[in-house]
Backbone atoms as SQL, in Angstrom:
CREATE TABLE atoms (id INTEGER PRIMARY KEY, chain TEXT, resi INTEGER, resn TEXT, atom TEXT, x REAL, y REAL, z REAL);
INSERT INTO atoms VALUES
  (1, 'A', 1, 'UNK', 'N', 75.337, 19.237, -21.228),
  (2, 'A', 1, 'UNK', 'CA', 74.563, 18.161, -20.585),
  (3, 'A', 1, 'UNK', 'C', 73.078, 18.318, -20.953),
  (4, 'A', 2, 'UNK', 'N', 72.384, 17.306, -21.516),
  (5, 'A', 2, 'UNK', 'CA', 71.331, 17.501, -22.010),
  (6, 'A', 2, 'UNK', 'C', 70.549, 17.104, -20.596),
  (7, 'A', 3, 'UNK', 'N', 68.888, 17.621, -20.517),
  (8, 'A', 3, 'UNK', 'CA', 68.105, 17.937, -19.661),
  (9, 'A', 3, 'UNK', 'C', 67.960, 16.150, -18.848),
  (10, 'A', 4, 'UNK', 'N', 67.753, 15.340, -19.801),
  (11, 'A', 4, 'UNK', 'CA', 67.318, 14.060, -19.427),
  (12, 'A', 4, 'UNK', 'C', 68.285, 13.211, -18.165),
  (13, 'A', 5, 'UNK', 'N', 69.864, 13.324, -18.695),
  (14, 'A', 5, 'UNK', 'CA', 70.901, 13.112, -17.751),
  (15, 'A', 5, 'UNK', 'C', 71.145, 13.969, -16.511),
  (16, 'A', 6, 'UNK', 'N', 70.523, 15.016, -16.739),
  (17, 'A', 6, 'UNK', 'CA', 70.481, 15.838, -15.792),
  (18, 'A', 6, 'UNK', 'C', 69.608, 15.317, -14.679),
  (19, 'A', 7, 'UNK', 'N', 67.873, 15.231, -15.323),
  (20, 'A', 7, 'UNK', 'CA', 67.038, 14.665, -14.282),
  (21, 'A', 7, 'UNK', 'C', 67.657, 13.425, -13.572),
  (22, 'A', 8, 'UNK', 'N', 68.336, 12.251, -14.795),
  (23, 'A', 8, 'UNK', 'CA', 68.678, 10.836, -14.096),
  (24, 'A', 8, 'UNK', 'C', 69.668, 10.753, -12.927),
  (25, 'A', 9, 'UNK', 'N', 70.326, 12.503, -13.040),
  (26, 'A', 9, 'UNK', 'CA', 71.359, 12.435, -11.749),
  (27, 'A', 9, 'UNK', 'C', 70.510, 12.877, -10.637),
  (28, 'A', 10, 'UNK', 'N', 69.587, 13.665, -10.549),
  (29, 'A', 10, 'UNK', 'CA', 68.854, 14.264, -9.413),
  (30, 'A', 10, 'UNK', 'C', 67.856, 13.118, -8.829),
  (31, 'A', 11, 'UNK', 'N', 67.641, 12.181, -9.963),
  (32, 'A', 11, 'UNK', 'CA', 67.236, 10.739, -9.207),
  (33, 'A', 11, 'UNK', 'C', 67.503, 9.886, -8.165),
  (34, 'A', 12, 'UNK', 'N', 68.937, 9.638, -9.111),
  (35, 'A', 12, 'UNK', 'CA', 70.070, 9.245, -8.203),
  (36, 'A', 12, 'UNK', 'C', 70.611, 9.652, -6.631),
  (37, 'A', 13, 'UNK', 'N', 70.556, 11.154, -6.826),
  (38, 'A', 13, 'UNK', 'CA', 71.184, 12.100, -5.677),
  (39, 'A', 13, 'UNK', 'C', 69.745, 11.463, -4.519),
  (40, 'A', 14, 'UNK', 'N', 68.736, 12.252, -4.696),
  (41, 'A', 14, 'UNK', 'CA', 67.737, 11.743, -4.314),
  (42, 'A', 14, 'UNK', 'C', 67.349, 10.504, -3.595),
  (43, 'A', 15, 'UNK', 'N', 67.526, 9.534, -4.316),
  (44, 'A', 15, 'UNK', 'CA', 67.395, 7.868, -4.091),
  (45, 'A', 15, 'UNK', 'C', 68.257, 7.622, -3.036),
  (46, 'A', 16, 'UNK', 'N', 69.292, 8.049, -3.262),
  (47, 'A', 16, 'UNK', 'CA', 71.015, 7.708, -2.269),
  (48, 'A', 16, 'UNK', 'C', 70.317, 8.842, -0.653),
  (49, 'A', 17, 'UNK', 'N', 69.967, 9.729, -0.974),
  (50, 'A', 17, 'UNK', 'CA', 69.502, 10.746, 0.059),
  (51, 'A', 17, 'UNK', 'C', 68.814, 10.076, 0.775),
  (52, 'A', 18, 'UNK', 'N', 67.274, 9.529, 0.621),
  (53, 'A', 18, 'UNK', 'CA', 66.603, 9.436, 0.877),
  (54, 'A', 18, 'UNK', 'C', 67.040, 7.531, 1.699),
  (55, 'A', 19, 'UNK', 'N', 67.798, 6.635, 0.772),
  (56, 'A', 19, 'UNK', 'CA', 68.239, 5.829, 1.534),
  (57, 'A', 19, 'UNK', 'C', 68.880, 5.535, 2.538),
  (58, 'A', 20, 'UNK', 'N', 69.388, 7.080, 2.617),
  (59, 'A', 20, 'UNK', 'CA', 70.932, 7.519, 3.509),
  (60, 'A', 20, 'UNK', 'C', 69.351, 7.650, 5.246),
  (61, 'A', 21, 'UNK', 'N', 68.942, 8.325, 4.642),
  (62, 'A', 21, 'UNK', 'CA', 67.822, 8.633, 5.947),
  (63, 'A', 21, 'UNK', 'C', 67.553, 7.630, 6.399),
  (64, 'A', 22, 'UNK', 'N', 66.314, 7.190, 5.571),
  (65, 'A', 22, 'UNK', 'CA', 66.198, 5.395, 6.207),
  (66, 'A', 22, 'UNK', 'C', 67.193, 5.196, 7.091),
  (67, 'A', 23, 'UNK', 'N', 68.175, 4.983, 6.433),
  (68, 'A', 23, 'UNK', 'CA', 68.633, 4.030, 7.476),
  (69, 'A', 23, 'UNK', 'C', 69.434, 4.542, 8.526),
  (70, 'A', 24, 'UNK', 'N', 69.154, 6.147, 8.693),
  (71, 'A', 24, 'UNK', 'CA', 69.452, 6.268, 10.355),
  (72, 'A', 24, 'UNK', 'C', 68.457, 7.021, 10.723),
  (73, 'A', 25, 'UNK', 'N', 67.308, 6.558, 10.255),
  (74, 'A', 25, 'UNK', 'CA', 65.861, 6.976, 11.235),
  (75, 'A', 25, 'UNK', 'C', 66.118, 5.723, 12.363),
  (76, 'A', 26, 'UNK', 'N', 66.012, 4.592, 11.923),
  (77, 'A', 26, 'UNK', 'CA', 66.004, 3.365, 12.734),
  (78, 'A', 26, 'UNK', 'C', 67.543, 3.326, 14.104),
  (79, 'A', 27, 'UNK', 'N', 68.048, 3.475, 13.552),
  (80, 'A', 27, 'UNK', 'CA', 69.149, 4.329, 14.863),
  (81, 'A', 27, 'UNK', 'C', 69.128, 5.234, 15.571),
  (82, 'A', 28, 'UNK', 'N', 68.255, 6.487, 15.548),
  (83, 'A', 28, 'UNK', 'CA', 68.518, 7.300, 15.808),
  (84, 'A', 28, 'UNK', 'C', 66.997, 7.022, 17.013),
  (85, 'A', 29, 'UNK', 'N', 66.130, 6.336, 16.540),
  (86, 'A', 29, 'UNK', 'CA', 65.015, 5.724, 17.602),
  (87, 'A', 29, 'UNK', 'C', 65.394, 4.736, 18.502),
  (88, 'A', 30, 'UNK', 'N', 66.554, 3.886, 18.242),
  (89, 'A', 30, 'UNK', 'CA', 66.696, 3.387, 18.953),
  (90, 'A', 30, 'UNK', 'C', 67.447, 3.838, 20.195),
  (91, 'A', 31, 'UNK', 'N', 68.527, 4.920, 19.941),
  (92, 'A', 31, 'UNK', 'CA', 69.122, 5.299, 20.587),
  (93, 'A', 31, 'UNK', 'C', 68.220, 6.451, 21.764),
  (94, 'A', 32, 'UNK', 'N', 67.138, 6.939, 21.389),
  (95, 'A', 32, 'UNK', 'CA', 65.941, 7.475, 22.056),
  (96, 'A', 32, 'UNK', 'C', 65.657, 6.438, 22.976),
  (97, 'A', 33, 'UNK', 'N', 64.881, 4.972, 22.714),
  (98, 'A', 33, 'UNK', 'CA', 64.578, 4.376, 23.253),
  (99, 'A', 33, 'UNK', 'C', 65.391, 4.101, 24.484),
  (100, 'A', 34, 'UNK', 'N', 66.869, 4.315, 24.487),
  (101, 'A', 34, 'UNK', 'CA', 67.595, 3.167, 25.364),
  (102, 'A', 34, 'UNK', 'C', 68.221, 4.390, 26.200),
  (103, 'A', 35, 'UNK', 'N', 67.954, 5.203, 25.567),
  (104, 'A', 35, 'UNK', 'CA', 67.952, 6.544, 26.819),
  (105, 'A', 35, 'UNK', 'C', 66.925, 6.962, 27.087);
């Protein structure tokens, strides 16, 4: 596996990670709120 495909997967992993959060920061406040 050359270095470049390598980085484009840790992008990926990353991107998906970081979207995965998003979107249960906003749940996880709400559920604060309503308790």
């Amino acid at each position: 596996m050359n270095p470049l495909a390598k980085f484009g997967n840790i992008i990926i992993f990353y991107g998906c990670f970081i979207h995965f959060v998003l979107d249960m920061a906003p749940q996880e406040k709400a559920q604060r709120v309503q308790v």
